[in-house]
C-alpha positions as CSV (number, residue, x, y, z in Angstrom):
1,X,26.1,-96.7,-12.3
2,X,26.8,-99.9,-13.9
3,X,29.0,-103.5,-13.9
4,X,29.3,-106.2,-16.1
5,X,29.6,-109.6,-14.2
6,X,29.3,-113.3,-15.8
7,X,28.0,-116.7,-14.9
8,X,29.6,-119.9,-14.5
9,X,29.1,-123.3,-14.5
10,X,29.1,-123.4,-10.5
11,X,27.0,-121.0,-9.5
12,X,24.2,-122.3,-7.0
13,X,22.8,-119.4,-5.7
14,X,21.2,-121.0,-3.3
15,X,22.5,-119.1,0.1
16,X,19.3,-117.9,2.3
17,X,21.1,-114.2,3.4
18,X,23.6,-113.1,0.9
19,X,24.4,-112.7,-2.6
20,X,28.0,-112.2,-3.9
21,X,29.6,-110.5,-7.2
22,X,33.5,-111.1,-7.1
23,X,36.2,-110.0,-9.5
24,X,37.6,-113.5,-9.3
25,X,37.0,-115.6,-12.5
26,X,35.8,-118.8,-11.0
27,X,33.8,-120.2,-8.3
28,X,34.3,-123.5,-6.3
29,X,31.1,-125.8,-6.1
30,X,31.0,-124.2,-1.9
31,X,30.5,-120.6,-3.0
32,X,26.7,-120.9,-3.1
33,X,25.8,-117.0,-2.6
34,X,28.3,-115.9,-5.7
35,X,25.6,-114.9,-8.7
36,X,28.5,-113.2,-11.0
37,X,32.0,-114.0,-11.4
38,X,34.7,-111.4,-13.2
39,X,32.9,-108.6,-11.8
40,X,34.2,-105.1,-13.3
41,X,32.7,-103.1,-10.5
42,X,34.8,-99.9,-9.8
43,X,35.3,-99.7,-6.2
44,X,35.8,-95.9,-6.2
45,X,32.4,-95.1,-7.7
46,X,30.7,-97.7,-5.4
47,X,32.5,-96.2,-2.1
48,X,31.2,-92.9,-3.1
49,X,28.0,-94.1,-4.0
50,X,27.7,-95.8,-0.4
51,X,28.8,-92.4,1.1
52,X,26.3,-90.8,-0.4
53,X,22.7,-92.9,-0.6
54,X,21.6,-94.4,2.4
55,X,19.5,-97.1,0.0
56,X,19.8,-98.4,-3.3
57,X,18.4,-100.4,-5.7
58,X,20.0,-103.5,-7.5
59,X,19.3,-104.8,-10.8
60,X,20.4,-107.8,-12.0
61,X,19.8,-108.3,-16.1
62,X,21.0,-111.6,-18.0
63,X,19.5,-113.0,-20.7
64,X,16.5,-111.5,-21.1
65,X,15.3,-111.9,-17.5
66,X,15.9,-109.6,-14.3
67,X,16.2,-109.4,-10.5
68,X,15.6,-106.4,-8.5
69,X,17.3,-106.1,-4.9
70,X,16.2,-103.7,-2.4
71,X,19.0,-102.2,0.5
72,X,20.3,-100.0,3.0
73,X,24.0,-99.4,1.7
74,X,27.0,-99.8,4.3
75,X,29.2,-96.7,4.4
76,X,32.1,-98.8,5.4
77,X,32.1,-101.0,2.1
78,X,35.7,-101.1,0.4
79,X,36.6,-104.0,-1.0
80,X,38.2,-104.6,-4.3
81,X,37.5,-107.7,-5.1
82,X,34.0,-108.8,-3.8
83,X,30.6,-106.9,-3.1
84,X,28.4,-108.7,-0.5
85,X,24.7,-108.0,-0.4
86,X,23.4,-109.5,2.9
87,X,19.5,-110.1,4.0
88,X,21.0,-109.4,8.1
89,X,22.8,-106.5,9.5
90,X,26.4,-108.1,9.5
91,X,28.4,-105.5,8.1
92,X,32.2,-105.6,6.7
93,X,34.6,-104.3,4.5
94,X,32.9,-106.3,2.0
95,X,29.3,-105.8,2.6
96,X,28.3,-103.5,0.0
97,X,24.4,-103.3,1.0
98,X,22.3,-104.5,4.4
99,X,18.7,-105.7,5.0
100,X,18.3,-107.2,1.9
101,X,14.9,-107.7,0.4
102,X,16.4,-111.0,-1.5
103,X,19.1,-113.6,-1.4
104,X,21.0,-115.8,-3.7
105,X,18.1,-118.1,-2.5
106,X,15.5,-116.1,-3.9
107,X,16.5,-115.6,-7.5
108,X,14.2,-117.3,-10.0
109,X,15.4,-120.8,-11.1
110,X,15.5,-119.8,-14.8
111,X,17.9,-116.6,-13.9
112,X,20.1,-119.2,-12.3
113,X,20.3,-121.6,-14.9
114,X,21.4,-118.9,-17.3
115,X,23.7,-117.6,-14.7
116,X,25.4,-121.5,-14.8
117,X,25.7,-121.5,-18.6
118,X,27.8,-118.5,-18.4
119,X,25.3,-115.8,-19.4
120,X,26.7,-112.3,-19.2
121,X,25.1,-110.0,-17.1
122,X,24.7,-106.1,-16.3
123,X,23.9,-104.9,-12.6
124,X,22.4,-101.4,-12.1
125,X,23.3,-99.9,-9.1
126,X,21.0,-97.0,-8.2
127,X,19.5,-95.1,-5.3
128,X,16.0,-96.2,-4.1
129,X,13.3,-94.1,-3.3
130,X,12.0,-94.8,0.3
C-alpha cells in the first residue's frame, strides 16, 4: 500500500528515535521528527495492515532519492491524523511501527533538504521478510 505525503519549509528531521507523517498541513519549527506533512495515509488499510504483518518495510521516495525503514508494526496503531515510527518500544495509539532501524536523525541530508523545499513524496508500506 501507498501514501502521498509533502515537505515543508520546517522540517528538521533531526529527532534520534522517531519519525512522523501527519495529515496536518504545516509544521512548527519544534516538530523535528515530522518528515511529511498532508499525509493521505488511509487509516483503515494501515490498521488492517498492522493486524496482519508483524514487520514491515517503509519506503520513503522524493525527488529522485529514497529511505528504507525497517519495523515491527504495533497492532494497537489507530490514529487518524499522525503515524509515528519509533527506534524504542514506546507504543501508542499513534505509533504505527516499533524498533525502528532509522530515525528522522538518520535520513541523508540531501533527502532532507528536498523534504524542506516542499518536495512531494510517496511512502510504500509493505511487509518485510524476516
Amino acid at each position: 500500500m501507498m501514501f502521498r505525503a509533502w515537505g515543508h519549509p520546517n522540517i528538521k528531521a533531526t529527532h534520534k528515535t522517531t519519525i512522523e507523517f501527519t495529515k496536518n498541513d504545516y509544521v512548527s519549527p519544534e516538530g523535528d521528527c515530522i518528515a511529511g506533512v498532508k499525509a493521505d495515509f488511509d487509516i483503515g488499510k494501515l490498521k488492517e495492515f498492522v493486524r496482519k504483518y508483524a514487520h514491515v518495510k517503509i519506503t520513503i521516495r522524493t525527488g529522485g532519492l529514497s529511505e528504507v525503514i525497517l519495523a515491527k508494526t504495533n497492532p494497537l496503531f489507530s490514529d487518524d491524523k499522525e503515524l509515528v515510527i519509533r527506534m524504542g518500544e514506546y507504543s501508542s495509539t499513534r505509533t504505527f511501527a516499533i524498533r525502528a532501524d532509522k530515525a528522522s536523525k538518520h535520513l541523508d541530508r540531501e533527502f532532507v533538504k528536498a523534504l524542506q523545499m516542499g518536495s512531494h513524496m510517496e511512502v510504500l508500506v509493505e511487509e518485510a521478510v524476516e
